[in-house]
C-alpha positions as CSV (number, residue, x, y, z in Angstrom):
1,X,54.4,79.8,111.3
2,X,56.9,77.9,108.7
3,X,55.0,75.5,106.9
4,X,53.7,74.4,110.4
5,X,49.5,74.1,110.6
6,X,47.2,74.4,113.2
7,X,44.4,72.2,114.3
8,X,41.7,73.7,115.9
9,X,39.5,71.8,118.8
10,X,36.6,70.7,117.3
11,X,34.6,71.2,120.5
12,X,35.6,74.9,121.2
13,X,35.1,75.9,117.3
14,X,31.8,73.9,117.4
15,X,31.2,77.0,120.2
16,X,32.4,79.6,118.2
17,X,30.4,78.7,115.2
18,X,27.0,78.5,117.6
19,X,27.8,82.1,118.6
20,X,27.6,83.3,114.7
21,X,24.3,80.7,114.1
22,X,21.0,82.2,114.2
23,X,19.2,80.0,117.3
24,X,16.5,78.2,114.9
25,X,19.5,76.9,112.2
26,X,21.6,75.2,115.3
27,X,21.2,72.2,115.8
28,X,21.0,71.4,111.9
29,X,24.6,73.0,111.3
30,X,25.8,71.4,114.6
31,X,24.9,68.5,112.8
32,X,25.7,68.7,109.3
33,X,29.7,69.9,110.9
34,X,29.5,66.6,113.4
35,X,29.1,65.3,109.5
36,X,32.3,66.2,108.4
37,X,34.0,64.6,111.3
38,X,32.6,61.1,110.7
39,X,34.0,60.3,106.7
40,X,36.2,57.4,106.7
41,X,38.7,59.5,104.6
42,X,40.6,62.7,104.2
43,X,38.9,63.4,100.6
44,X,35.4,62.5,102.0
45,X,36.0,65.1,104.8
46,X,36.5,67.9,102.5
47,X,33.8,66.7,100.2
48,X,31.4,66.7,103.3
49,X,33.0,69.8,104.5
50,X,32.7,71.4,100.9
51,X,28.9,70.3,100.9
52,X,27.9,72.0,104.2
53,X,29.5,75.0,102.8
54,X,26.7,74.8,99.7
55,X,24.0,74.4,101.8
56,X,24.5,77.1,104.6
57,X,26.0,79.8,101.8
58,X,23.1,80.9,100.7
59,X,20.8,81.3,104.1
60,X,23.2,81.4,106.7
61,X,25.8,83.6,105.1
62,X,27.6,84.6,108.7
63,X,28.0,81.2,109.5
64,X,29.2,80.3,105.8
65,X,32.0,82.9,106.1
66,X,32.7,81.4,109.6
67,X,33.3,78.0,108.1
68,X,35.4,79.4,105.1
69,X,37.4,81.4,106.7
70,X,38.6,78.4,109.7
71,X,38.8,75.4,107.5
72,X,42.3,75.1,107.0
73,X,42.3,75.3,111.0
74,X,39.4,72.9,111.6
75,X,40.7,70.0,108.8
76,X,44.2,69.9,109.5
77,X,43.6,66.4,110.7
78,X,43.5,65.3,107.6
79,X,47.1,65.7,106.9
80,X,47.8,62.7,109.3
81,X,47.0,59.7,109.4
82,X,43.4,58.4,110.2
83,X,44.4,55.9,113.5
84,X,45.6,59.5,115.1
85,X,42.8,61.6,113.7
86,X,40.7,61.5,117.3
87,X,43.9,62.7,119.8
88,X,44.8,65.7,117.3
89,X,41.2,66.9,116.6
90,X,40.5,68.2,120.0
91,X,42.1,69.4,123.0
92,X,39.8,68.6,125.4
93,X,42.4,66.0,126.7
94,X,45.4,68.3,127.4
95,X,42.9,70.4,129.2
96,X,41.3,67.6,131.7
97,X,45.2,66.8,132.7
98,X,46.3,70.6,133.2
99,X,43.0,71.1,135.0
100,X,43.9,68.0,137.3
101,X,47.1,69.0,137.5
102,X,45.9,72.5,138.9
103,X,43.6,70.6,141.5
104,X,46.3,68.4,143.0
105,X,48.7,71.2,143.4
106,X,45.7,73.3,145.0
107,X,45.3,70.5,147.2
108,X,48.8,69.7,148.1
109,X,49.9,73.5,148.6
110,X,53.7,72.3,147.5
111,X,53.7,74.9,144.7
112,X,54.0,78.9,145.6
């Protein structure tokens, strides 16, 4: 991609990660990722995102691998700065006005 990075939406990787999650461990990695999000810094968030890393490596392995193998993706926030940090971290946004968009030109008919 040239230099250029990608952010994942925290929501829909969230979903992923749940797939890979044995049912009993998911609402404490839910949580401990929902962690990461909430530091007041970019060094925090990797520091938080480094920790959950320690404590799922060694009993959730799948889900360990999950994590190491999207951060770049899931952090790329980080690079900006943190007033932005919320409309870049999720897409959930873009998709409420396409999906809007869709039902108006349902509705209206204009559009072949």
């Amino acid at each position: 991609m040239g230099g250029a990075s990608r952010q994942r939406c925290r929501t829909h990787y969230a979903a992923n990660l749940m797939a890979v999650c044995p049912k009993h461990a998911r609402p404490g990695v839910k949580a401990m990722l929902h962690s990461v999000y909430d530091q007041p810094d970019a060094k925090a968030v990797h520091a938080q995102f480094d920790k959950l890393l320690d404590t799922v490596a060694d009993k959730l392995p799948e889900v360990h691998d999950h994590l190491d193998e999207a951060r770049a993706d899931i952090l790329a926030f980080t690079a900006f700065p943190k007033e932005i940090w919320r409309q870049i971290w999720s897409n959930n946004p873009n998709e409420r006005l396409n999906r809007e968009i869709r039902r108006r030109t349902d509705v209206v008919g204009i559009f072949p």
